[in-house]
VMD Tcl script that draws the C-alpha trace (Angstrom):
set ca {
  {0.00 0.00 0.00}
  {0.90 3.82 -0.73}
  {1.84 5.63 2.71}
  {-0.22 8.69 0.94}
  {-3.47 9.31 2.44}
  {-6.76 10.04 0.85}
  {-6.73 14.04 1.90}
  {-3.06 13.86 0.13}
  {-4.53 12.88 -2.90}
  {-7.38 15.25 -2.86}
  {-5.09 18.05 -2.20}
  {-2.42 17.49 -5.40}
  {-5.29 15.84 -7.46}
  {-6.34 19.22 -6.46}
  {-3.32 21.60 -7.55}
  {-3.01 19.40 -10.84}
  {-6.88 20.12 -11.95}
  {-5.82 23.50 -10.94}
  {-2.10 23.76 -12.63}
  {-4.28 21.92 -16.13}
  {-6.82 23.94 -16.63}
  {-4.88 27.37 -15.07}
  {-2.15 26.58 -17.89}
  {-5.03 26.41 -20.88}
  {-6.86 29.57 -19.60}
  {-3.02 31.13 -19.58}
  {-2.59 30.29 -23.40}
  {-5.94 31.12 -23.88}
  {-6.03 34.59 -22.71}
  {-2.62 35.56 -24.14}
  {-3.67 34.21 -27.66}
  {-7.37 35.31 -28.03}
  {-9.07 36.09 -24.71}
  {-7.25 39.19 -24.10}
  {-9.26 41.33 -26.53}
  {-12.37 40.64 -23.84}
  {-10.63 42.02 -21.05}
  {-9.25 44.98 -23.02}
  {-12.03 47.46 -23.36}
  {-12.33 47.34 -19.60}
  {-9.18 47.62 -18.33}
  {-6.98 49.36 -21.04}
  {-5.93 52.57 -20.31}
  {-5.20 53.67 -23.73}
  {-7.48 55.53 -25.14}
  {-8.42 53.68 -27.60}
  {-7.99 49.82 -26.21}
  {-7.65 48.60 -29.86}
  {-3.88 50.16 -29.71}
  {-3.19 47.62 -27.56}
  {-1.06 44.97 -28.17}
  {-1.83 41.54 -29.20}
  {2.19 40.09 -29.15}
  {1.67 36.91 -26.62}
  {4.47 38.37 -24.04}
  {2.16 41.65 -23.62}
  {-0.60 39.63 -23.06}
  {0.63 37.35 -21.07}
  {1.72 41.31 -18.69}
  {-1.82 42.62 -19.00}
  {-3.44 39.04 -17.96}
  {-1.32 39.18 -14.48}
  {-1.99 42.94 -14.49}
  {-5.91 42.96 -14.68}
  {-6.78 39.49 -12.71}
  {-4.69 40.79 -9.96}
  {-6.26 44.62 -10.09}
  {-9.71 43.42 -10.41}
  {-9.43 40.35 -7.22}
  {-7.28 42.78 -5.08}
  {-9.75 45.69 -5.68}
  {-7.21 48.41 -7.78}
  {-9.24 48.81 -10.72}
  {-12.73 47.25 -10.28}
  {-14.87 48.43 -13.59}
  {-18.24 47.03 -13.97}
  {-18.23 43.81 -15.50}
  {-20.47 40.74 -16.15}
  {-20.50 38.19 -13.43}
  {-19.70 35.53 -15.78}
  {-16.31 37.40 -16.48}
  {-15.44 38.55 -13.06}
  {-15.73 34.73 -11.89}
  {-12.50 34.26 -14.85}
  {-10.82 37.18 -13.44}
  {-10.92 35.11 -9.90}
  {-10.36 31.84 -11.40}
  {-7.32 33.34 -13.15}
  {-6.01 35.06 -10.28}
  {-6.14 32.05 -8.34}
  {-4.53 30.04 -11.14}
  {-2.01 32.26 -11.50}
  {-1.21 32.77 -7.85}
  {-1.03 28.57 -7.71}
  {1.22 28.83 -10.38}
  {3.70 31.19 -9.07}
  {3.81 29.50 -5.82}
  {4.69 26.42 -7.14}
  {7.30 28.02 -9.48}
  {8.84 29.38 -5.98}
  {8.78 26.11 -4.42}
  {10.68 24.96 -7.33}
  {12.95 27.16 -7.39}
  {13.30 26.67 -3.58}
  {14.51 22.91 -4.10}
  {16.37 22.79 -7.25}
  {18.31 26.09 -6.21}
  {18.80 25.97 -2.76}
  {17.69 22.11 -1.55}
  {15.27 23.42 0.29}
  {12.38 20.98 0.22}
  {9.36 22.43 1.33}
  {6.57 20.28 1.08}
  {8.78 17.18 3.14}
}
mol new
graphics top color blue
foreach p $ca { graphics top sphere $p radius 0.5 }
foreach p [lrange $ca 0 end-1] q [lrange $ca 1 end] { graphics top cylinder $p $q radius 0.2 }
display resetview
């Protein structure tokens, strides 16, 4: 038998739903979904001068999840779009974590999560 325990399980089965589908709303977003988020959060004035290189997108994606959750720039939105801000927020915050722990334990031998 596995010494891992059922919550264990949960928990990364967890993180890995999370890392999965946070990694495919990433690409999304920095491919195509950006353009939604653009007319409310540009502050160009004209958000179609915006650009639409993958590596800007990929800025602006941290840059308006994290203003909209954390309350810096909260413009009225649908419901259905503020519930993908949080979910990419959350994703991305995951993500970054993990990256740290990473980095934690391949640079330094720290393990974190023994």
């Amino acid at each position: 038998m596995s010494d891992v325990s059922i919550l264990e399980r949960i928990f990364f089965s967890g993180l890995l739903f999370l890392f999965v589908t946070g990694g495919f709303n990433g690409i999304y977003i920095c491919f195509h979904g950006i353009r939604r988020l653009d007319p409310y959060f540009s502050k160009l004035p004209n958000f179609e001068w915006e650009s639409y290189s993958p590596f800007d997108s990929f800025c602006r994606m941290h840059r308006y999840s994290f203003q909209y959750v954390f309350g810096v720039n909260r413009p009225k939105i649908n419901p259905a779009l503020a519930a993908w801000l949080y979910f990419t927020c959350i994703s991305l915050t995951a993500y970054w974590i993990g990256m740290f722990i990473g980095f934690l334990k391949h640079e330094l031998n720290i393990n974190v999560l023994s």
